[in-house]
C-alpha positions in Angstrom: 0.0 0.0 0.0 1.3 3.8 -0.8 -0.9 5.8 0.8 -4.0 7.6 0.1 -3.0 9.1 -4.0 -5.1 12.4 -4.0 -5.7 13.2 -7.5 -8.4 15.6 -7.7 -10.3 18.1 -5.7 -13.2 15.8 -5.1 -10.5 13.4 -3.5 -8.9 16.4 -1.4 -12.7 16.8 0.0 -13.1 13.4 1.1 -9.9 13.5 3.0 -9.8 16.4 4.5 -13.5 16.1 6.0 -12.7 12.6 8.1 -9.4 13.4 8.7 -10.5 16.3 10.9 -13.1 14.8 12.0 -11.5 11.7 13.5 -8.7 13.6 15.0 -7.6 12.7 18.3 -5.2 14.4 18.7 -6.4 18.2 18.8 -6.4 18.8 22.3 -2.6 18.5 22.2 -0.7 21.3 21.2 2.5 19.2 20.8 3.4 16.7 18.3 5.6 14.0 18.9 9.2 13.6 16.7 11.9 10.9 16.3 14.3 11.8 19.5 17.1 12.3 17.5 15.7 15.1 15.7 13.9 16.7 19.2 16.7 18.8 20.0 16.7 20.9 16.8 13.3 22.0 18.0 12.6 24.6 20.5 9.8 22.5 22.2 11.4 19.2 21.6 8.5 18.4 19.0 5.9 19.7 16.4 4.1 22.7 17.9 0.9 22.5 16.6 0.5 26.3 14.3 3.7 26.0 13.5 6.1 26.6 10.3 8.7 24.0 10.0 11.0 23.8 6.9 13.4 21.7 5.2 15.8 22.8 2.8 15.9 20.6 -0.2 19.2 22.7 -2.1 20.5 19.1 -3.2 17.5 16.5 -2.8 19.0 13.7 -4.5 22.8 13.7 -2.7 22.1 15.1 0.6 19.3 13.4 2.1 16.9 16.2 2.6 14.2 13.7 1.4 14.8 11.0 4.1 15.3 13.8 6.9 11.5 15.1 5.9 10.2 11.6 6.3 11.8 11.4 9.7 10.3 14.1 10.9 6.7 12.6 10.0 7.7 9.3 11.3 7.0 10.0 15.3 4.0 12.2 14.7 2.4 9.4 11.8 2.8 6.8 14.5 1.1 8.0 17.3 -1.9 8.1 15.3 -1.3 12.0 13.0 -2.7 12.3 9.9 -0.3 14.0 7.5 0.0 14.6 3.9 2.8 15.5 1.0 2.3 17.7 -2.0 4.0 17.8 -5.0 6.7 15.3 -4.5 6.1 12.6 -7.1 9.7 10.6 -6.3 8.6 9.9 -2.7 8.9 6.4 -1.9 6.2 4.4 0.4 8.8 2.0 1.0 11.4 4.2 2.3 8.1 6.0 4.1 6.8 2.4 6.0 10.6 1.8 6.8 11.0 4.8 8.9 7.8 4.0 11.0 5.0 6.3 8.7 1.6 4.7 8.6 1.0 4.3 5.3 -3.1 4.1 6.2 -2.5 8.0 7.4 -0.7 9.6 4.6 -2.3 11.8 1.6 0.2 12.1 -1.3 -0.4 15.4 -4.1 2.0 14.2 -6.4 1.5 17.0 -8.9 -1.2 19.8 -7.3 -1.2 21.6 -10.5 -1.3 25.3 -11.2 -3.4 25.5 -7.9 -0.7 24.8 -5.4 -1.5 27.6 -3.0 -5.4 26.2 -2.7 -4.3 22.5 -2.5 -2.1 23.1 0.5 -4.7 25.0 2.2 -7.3 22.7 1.6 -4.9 20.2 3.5 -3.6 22.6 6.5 -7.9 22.7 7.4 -8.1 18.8 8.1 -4.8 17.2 8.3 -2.0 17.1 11.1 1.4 17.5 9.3 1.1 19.3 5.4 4.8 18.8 3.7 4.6 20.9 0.8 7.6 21.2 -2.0 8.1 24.7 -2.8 6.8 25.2 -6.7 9.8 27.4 -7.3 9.4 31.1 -6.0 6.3 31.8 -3.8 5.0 35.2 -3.3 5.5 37.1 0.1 1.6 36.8 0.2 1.0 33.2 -0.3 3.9 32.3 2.2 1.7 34.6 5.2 -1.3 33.0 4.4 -0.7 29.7 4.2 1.5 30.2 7.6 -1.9 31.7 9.4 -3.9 29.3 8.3 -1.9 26.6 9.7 -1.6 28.8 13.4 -5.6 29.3 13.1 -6.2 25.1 12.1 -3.4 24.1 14.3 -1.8 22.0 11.6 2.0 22.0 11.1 3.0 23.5 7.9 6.4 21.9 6.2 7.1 23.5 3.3 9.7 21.5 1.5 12.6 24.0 0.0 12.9 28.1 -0.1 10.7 29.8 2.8 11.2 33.1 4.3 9.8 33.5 7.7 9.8 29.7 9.0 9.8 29.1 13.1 12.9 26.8 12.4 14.7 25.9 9.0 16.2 22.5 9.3 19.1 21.4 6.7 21.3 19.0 5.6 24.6 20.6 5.8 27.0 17.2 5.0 26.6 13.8 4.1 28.8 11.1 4.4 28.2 7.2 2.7 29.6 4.2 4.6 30.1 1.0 3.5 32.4 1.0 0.0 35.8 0.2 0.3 38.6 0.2 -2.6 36.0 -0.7 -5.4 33.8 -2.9 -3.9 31.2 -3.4 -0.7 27.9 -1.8 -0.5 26.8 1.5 1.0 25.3 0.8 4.2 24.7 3.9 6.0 25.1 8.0 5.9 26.2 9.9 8.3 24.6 13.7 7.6 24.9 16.5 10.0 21.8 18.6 10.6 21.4 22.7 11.1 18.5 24.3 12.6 17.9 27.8 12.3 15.1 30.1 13.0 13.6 32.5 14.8 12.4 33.7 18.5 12.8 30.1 20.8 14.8 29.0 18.2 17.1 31.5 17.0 20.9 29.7 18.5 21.7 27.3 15.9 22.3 24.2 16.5 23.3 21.0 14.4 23.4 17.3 15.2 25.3 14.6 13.4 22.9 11.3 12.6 22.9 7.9 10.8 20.5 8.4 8.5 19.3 5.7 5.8 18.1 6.4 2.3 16.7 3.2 1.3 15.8 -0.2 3.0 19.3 -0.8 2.2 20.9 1.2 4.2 18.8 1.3 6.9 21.4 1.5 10.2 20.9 -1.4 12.9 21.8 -1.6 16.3 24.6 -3.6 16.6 24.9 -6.6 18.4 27.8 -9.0 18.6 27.0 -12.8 17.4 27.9 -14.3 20.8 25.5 -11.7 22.8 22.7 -13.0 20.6 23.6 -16.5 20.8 24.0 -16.6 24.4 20.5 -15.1 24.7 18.7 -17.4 22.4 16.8 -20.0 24.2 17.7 -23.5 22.9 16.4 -24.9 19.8 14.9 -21.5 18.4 16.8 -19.1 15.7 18.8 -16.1 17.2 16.8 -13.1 17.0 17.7 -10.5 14.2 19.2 -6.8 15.2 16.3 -3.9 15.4 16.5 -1.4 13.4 16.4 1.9 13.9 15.2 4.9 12.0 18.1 7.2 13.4 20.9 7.2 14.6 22.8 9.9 17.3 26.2 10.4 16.4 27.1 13.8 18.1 25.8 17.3 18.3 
């Protein structure tokens, strides 16, 4: 399954209606993230109202796509509804790996010459609304889709260039592990993260995380073949490693 493909405004209407109406969640101003991401934000988590972006200045090599997913991942598991507009690459794969129930999330993989309407549409009945940035947005889109979010209580995520974010979260580096002198296979990255913003969160601050970009190179917790083997009762196969979505490495 790959999630809920919204194709039409008929379709947007039908989500958006149950998916504020069965939201449990509304009381709580706070929405849960990953906690290796929860010290980039001033509250430890998605304040409900709220403008979060992710730069996106080199999707493809820096992971900016996998650190937008993990910031879904907390919120889509404790029961969020959220949705993604205009990113028609986004893979439900690499979405169910990091934890995101796929039964919650509304993809818009091409919104069309209406991109401003789409996402507004969204922000009224869903929890967490990444949007891609269609380029350059006018100074008056960017303020009203930000108070609509702060009147609906949604969290807004626009997915590239935006002036006037609460926090601006980045991929600064990214570094593969895994191939050797022409050979082996790339296991994990390790990708250091900037947040920048305003008011609560105007110090920057970065983190460095394993992050995976495909099932893959999904990072595991390590655990030594005689720990596992000690543990396994007798007669029944050695459990396998969890994985994890993230990683700590430093801040």
């Amino acid at each position: 399954m790959a999630g809920r493909m919204v194709v039409g405004s008929a379709a947007l209407a039908d989500l958006v209606r149950p998916a504020s109406g069965s939201d449990q969640a509304g009381a709580h101003r706070m929405l849960p993230v990953l906690p290796e991401l929860a010290g980039l934000l001033p509250n430890r988590g998605l304040r409900r109202g709220s403008t979060v972006a992710v730069g996106n200045d080199h999707p493809a090599r820096n992971g900016s796509t996998s650190l937008v997913l993990a910031l879904l991942a907390e919120a889509s598991r404790a029961g969020s509804w959220c949705a993604v507009v205009g990113v028609p690459t986004l893979g439900a794969v690499a979405a169910a790996d990091l934890g995101i129930d796929l039964d919650r999330l509304a993809l818009v993989p091409h919104p069309g010459p209406e991109w401003a309407t789409v996402v507004a549409a969204l922000i009224d009945g869903v929890d967490v609304v990444v949007a891609a940035v269609p380029g350059t947005v006018s100074a008056s889109v960017v303020s009203r889709l930000a108070a609509r979010a702060r009147q609906r209580g949604s969290v807004l995520v626009p997915y590239g260039q935006w002036a006037g974010a609460d926090v601006t979260l980045r991929v600064m580096r990214g570094v593969w592990e895994g191939l050797g002198q022409g050979r082996g296979r790339l296991r994990r990255r390790e990708v250091t993260i900037s947040a920048r913003g305003r008011g609560a969160a105007a110090r920057p601050k970065e983190i460095r995380v394993w992050m995976p970009g495909d099932r893959s190179t999904r990072a595991t917790t390590s655990t030594s073949p005689e720990a596992v083997s000690a543990k396994a009762p007798s007669g029944q196969a050695p459990p396998t490693a969890r994985r994890t979505s993230l990683t700590l490495v430093g801040k």
